[in-house]
Structure formats: structure tokens, C-alpha cells
N, C-alpha and C positions, 0 to 999 in steps of 0.2 A: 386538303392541304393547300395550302394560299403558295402563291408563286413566290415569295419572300419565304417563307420557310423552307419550300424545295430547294430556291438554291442554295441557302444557308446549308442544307445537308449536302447538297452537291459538293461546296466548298471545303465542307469538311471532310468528304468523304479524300476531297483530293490531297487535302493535307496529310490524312491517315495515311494515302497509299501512299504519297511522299516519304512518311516516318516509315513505312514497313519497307518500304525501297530499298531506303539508306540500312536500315538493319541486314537486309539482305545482303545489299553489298558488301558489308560486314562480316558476313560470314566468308562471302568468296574470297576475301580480300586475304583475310587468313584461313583458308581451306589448307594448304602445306603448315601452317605452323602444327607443330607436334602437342602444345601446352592449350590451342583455342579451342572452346565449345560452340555448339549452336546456340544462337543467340533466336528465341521466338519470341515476338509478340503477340501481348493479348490483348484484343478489344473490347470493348465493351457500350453498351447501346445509349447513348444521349438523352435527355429528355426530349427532344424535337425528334427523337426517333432514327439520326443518325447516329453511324460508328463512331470511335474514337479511339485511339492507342491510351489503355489503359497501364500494361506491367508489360517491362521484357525480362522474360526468363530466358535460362541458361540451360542445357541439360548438364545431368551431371549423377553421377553414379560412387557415392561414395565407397562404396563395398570395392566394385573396382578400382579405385583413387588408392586404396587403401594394401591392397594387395597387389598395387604394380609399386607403392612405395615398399612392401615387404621386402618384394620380390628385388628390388632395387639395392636393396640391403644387405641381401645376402648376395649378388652377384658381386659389389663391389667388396667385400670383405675377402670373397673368394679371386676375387681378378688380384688383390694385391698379396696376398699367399702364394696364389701360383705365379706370380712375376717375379716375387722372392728367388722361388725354389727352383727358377729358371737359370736365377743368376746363380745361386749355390751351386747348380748341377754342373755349371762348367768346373768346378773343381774336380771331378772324375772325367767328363768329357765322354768324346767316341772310346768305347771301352779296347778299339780295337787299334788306339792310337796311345794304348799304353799310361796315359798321363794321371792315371789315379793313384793314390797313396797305397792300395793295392798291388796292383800292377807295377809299381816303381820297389814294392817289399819285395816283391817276385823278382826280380828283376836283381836287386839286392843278393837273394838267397842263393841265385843261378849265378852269380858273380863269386859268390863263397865256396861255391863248391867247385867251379874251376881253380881257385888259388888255392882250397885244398886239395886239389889232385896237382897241383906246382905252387907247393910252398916258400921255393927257393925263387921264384919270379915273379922280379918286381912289378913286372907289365899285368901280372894280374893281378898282384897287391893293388895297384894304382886301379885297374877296372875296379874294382869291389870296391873300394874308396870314392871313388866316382859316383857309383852306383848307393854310396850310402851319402853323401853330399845329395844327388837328386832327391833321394828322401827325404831327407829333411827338409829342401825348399819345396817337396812337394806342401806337406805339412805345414809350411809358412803361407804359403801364398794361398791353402786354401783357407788356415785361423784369417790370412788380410779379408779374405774375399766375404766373408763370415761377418769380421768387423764390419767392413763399409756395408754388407748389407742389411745389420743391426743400425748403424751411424743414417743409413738413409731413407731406412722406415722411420726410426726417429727425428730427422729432419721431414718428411713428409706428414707424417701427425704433430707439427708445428704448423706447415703450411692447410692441413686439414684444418683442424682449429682456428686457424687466424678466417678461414672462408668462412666456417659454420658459423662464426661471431658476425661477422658479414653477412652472412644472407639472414639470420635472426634480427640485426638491426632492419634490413630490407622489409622482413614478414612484419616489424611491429610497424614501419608507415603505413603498407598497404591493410593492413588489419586496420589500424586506426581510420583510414579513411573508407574501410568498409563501412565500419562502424556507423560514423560520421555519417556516410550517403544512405545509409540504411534506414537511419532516423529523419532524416529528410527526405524518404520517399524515391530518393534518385535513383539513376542506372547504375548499378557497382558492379554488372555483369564483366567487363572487361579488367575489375582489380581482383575477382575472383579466382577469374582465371591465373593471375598476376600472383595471387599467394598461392592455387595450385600449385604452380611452376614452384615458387621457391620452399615447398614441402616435399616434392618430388627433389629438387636439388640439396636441401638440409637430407633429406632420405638415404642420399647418397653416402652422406660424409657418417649418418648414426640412423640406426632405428628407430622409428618415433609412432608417437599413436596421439590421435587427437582428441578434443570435444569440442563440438559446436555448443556455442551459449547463447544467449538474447543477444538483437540486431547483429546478426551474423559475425561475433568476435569468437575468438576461437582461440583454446589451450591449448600447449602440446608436451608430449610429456614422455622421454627415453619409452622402449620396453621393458626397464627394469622399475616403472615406477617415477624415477628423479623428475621434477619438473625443467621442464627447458624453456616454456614460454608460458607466462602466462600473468597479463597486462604488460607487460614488459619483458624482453629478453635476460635469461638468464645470463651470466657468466659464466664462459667455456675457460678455464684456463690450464695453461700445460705449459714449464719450464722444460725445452731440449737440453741433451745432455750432448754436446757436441762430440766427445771422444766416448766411446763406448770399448771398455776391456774386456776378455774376457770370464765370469763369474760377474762380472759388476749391473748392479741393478740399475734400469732406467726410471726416470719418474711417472708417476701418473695424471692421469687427463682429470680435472677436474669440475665437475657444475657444479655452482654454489659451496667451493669447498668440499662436494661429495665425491667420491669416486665413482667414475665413471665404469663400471663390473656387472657384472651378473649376464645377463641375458642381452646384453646390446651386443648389436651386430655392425655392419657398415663398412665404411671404408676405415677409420680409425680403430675399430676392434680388429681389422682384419691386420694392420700395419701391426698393431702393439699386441697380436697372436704372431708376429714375423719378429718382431725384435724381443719379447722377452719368453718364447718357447721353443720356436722353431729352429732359429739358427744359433741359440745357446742349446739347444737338444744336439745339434750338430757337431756344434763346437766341442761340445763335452765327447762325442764321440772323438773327433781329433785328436784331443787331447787323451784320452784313452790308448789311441795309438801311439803317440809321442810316449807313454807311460812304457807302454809293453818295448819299445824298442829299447828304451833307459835298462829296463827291465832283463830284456835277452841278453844284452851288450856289457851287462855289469861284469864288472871283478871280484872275484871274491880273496881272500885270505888262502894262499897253496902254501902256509907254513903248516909241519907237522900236523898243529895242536892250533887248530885255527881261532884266532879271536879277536881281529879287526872286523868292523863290519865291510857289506859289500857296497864299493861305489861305483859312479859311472863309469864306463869305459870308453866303448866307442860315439853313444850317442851321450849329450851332456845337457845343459844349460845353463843359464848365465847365475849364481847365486843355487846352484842346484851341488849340494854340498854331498848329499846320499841319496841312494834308490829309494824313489817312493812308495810307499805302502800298496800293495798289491792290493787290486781291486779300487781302488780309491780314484776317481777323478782331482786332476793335479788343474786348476782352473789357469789354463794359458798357458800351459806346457808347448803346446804345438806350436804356437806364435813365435816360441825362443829355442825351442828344439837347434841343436849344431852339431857340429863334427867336433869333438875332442882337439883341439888345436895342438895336443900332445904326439897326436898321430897324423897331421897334417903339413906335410913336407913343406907346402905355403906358408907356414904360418910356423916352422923352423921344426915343426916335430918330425917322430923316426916313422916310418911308412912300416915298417916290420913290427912294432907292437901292434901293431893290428892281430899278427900271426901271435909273438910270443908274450902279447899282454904288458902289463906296466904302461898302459895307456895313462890310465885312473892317476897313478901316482908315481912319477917316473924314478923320485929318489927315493921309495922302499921298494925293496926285492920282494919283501911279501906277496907282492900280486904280479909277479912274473909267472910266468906258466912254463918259459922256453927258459928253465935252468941253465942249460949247457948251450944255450943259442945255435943248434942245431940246425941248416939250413933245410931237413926234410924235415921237420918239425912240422905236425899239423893236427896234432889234438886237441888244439884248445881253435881251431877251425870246424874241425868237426862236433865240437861240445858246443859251439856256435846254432852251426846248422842241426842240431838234436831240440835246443831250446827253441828254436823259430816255428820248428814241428811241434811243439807238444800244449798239451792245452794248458791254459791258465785261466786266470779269473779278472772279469772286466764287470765297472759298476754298473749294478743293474737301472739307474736313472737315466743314464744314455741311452737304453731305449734299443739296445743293436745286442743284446744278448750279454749274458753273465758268463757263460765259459765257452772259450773257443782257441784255435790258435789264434796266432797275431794277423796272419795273413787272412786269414776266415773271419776273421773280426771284422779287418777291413774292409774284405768283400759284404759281410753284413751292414756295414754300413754304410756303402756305397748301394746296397739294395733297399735299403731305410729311405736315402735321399731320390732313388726313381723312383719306390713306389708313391712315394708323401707328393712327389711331382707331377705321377700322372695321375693321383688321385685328387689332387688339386684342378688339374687341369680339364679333367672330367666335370668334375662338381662346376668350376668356373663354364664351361660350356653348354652343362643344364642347365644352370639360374641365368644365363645368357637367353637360350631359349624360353624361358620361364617370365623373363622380361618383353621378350619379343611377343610373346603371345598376350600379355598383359597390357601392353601398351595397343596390341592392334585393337582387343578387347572392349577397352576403354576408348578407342575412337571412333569403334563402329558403333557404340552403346552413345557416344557425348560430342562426335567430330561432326566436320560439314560435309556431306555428302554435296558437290558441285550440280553434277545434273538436279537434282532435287532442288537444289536454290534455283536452278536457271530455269526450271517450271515451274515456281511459285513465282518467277519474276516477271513469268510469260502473262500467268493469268495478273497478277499485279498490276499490269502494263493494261489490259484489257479490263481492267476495272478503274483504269485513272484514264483510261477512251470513253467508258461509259461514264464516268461522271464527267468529265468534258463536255459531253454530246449532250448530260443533261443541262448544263452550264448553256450550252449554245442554243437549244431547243428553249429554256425559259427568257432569256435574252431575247430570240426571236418574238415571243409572246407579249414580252413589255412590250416591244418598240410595234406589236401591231394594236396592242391596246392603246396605245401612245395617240398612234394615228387615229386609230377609232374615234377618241375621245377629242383630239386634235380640230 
């Protein structure tokens, strides 16, 4: 080997370690990011018989990629169900602070039965009256709480979608300039990683599954099939429905005009399973309740030969002209649920039809109970508290049982919203774990191991000494053939 060739490979060898340096450094530089791989270089042998940095690769483990985006998917479907039914559950609250539409019937029913053992006193006319006022705003504030938390999954699967459209315009640059670099031979190891990240963050918002194609571009495509990407970003789109009633249907998510169902998971399946099942499952229960008290509270016809039908008495609502059909979910009941303004001294009514009835209808006598206005009158208090005991029928789509008392109803479903809570909150803290192991998974399989760089950098360093030394050692050589020849 001639002294001109040796140092040609010497110099080269020094440029090699240079490039494998800087790659190293590369790694270190992002050893914490969560999204970087190891970056290695390969070389390959010269004609003159030196090295040369030929390809850098990436590690990279798509199995694992593939199942922390699963895992990703179902975690955040589940974090927004159980953040839901976190907010619902304040509608029953500490059970031991009374504030559930249970506990406020109870409360109710032990109110009745004092002013039927003194049916002549007003002070416990007014307790029981009280006691039937908190019910109903229990009922109210928990149909609001219901709403707003219908109204702000639906605002959030706006704001979901407006991202996913976001990071799919992001996936088609970095894709394209994959592309692009892929046919030219370049380094695209670092936009790799670049659409990792934003797969893992589309993962987030839906479930997705991929294919790789020639020069590393890539399709991606729902779990139910739908295409979402492919040469181009599909179109996510979804109209919010700002006011959400209760029975009323919200709009759907759609790509390409298709709807977005079946098998996708994510954070916007988990939002639009929280707005159009969960807290209308709830609702409907409410309203169940708001049904049964219309229900217990009616009037009926005390003439002879009875043949008006029965209307509300104590409990009413607004446009609520008769008792609704038993069994039957009445959609938004509990939102308008009131106290009879006939029997509300506030609102100029008499506080004793409570006792002897003509709540309903104060100018026919038909639905007086207290004929003779008797001051110990108390059977139509007592015919009260017989009906609050006894079982009825509740629809079986609410999900909290088809016959039960009123009070028992309620307490089921108040046991519907803890269990859906902590079984939420379970599932949300397994696929949390499930993520956690997946991500570490995928780091110790594709991440930078630190010490590991920092001894390849070691020997690096003594391999850019050894081609130095050959550098100086052939230099030496010229300049005494110099002389020699001098």
C-alpha cells in the first residue's frame, strides 16, 4: 500500500468517525425524548480498502408501535367515560350527606309521616313541602349536570376532530418528505420518528392500523376499515350541537361522509359513548324518577261514580296536563319537575291541599279528599305514604330495573351510576398500566440507551486517535523521504 493511499484511508477513516460521532451525539441529545429511536450507522468498505458511512438506520419495532397505539386507544376512550361519570356522580355525592334524589325521597316520605301524625300543623305541612321543593331541585340540577356533561363531550369531540384534521395534515408533510428523501437515498431517520409521534398522537383521538408501501409512505386506516389516510388526508368532519335536550339526538363524526362506528375506539368513541349512551342512560333514569313522583302525587276523581281522569297533584310540570303512562320514560321530565304552585304559599297556593287534596284542580271538588275540611284529616297522607311503599313499574331501557318502589328505584340508580363509575375507573387505570408497560416496552426494544452511546463514543474517540496517529506517522515518512531525496 503506497503512502498516498494509506492516508487517503486514514482521512477517511477520520471523516467516518466524524459522521458516526455526530450520529451518536444524536442519540444522546434525545435520550429523554419519549418519540426518538436509536439512530445506527452502517459502513461499508471502500475500494482503497477503507470504511465509509454507507446507511443510517433506525430501530424500530412495529408490533410494539402498533400495540402501545392500541393500547393508547383504549386508555383514552376510557379516561373520558370515567371523567364523565365522575362529574355525574356528584349528583348523588357522599351518600352520607344525604344529597341524592334518593335520600331527598327519604327524606320526603319521613316528612309525611310526621304531618300525618299532625295533620292540623302547619309547621309540618311546610316541613313536607320543603322536603318535596328539595326534590325536585334535586332532580333538576342533576337532569342540568347530565346536560352540561352531554353539551361538553360534544364540545370536546369538536375540539377532538378539529386536532385529528391537524395532525393528519402534519402526517401527510412528514410522509411526503419521507417519501421524497427515501428516493434520494437521504437520512429520513429523524421524520420517521416525526410520523411515529404523530400516529401515536392521531391514536390518541381514534384507533387506527397502518400499511407500509414502497419508499417508506404509509396508509392508515380506522379499525373499522374507513380509510383515514391515504396519499392524502381524509376529511374528519362533525357539526357540535351546542344545546343538547334531554331525549335529543347528537350528530355524528364523520370521514369521508362515512360514519365514523363500529369497532373504533379512542378518545372521540369514548366522548360520543359519554354523550349519546351513558348520560342519556342516566337521564332516562331521572326522568323515571320525576315519572314515579308525578305518579304517587296524582289525584284521582273521589266522586261516587268516578270518571275524570287522574292529574298531577303535588309534583307537576310545565305543559304536563296528565299522568304519564306508567312504565314509559317521559324524555326531560326531571329537568322541569316542580311543586304544584296550587299548594305553594309562595306562589299564593293553600299549604293544606297538600293534606286534603284539590292541589290538581282547585275549582272542581271532585279531587278534594278532605270533604268536610276536617283539621285531623289524614287519609289521603296516609294513601300518600302506601303509594311511595308499593312497587310499580319503571322502563326497562333505563337500565335500573323494571319494578321496584320509588325510593328503591332510586337507590338502583344511584347503584347503576357507582358501579358504571368504578368500573370505569378500573378499566381507565388498567389500560393506563397497559400503556405504561407498552411505552417502556417500545423504548428498551427502539430507545437510547446513554451509557451504551457513551462507549461507542469512547471507542470512536480511539479510533479517530488511531487514524490521527496514522495521519502523523505517514506525514512523518513524506517529510524524511523529502529529505532523503532532498
Amino acid at each position: 500500500m503506497s503512502l498516498s493511499v494509506g492516508l487517503d484511508i486514514a482521512k477517511q477513516g477520520l471523516r467516518t468517525t466524524s459522521e458516526q460521532t455526530a450520529i451518536l451525539t444524536r442519540n444522546v441529545t434525545r435520550a429523554d425524548d419519549p418519540y426518538a429511536s436509536r439512530k445506527v450507522a452502517h459502513l461499508i468498505t471502500s475500494i482503497t480498502g477503507g470504511a465509509r458511512l454507507g446507511t443510517v438506520q433506525r430501530l424500530a419495532d412495529e408490533a410494539l408501535l402498533e400495540n402501545l397505539m392500541r393500547s393508547a386507544s383504549s386508555h383514552e376512550a376510557q379516561l373520558a367515560i370515567a371523567d364523565a361519570l365522575d362529574a355525574l356522580d356528584a349528583t348523588v355525592g357522599d351518600p352520607e350527606l344525604g344529597a341524592s334524589p334518593a335520600a331527598m325521597m327519604q327524606e320526603l316520605m319521613d316528612s309525611l309521616q310526621e304531618y300525618a301524625a299532625r295533620p292540623h300543623d302547619a309547621i309540618a305541612a311546610r316541613a313536607a313541602l320543603d322536603s318535596a321543593v328539595r326534590v325536585a331541585e334535586s332532580l333538576n340540577n342533576a337532569s342540568q349536570e347530565v346536560r352540561t356533561v352531554r353539551e361538553r363531550a360534544d364540545a370536546d369531540i369538536n375540539r377532538s376532530v378539529e386536532n385529528l384534521n391537524q395532525l393528519l395534515k402534519e402526517f401527510d408533510k412528514v410522509n411526503e418528505q419521507i417519501i421524497k428523501g427515501t428516493q434520494a437515498g437521504l437520512d429520513v431517520t429523524d421524520q420517521l420518528d416525526k410520523r411515529d409521534e404523530l400516529l401515536r398522537n392521531i391514536s390518541g383521538e381514534v384507533e387506527v392500523r397502518t400499511v407500509l408501501r414502497a419508499n417508506n409512505d404509509m396508509a392508515i386506516f380506522l379499525s373499522n376499515g374507513v380509510t383515514l389516510f391515504d396519499k392524502g388526508p381524509r376529511t374528519v368532519s362533525f357539526t357540535p350541537t351546542p344545546t343538547l335536550l334531554a331525549g335529543q339526538t347528537a350528530n355524528q363524526v364523520y370521514v369521508d361522509g362515512v360514519p365514523m362506528t363500529g369497532s373504533v375506539t379512542g378518545r372521540i368513541a369514548g366522548l360520543m359513548e359519554v354523550r349519546d349512551t351513558i348520560a342519556p342512560t342516566y337521564q332516562s333514569q331521572l326522568d323515571e324518577i320525576a315519572r314515579g313522583l308525578v305518579e304517587v302525587f296524582a289525584e284521582s276523581d273521589q266522586s261516587a261514580v268516578p270518571t275524570l281522569p287522574d292529574l298531577p297533584g303535588l309534583f307537576t310540570a310545565p305543559g304536563l296536563t296528565g299522568v304519564p303512562a306508567s312504565g314509559v320514560v317521559v324524555d326531560g321530565l326531571a329537568a322541569s319537575i316542580m311543586i304544584n304552585p296550587n299548594v305553594d304559599p309562595d306562589a299564593g297556593g293553600d299549604l293544606m291541599r297538600l293534606r286534603d287534596g284539590g292541589i290538581s284542580d282547585p275549582l272542581n271538588p271532585a279531587y278534594v279528599y278532605n270533604v268536610d275540611g276536617a283539621a285531623s284529616y289524614s287519609d289521603r297522607l296516609h294513601g300518600l305514604l302506601e303509594k311511595f311503599g308499593a312497587v310499580r313499574s319503571f322502563d326497562l331501557s333505563a337500565e335500573a330495573g323494571n319494578s321496584a318502589t320509588l325510593i328503591n328505584y332510586a337507590s338502583a340508580s344511584g347503584g347503576w351510576l357507582g358501579e358504571a363509575r368504578s368500573a370505569a375507573k378500573s378499566e381507565a387505570d388498567l389500560r393506563g398500566a397497559v400503556v405504561t408497560r407498552s411505552v417502556e416496552a417500545l423504548s428498551n426494544a427502539t430507545g437510547v440507551n446513554v451509557d451504551e452511546e457513551m462507549s461507542l463514543l469512547l471507542d470512536l474517540e480511539r479510533s479517530y486517535q488511531a487514524s490521527s496517529r496514522l495521519i502523523s506517522t505517514i506525514d512523518n515518512m513524506f517529510l524524511a523521504l523529502l529529505e532523503a531525496t532532498g
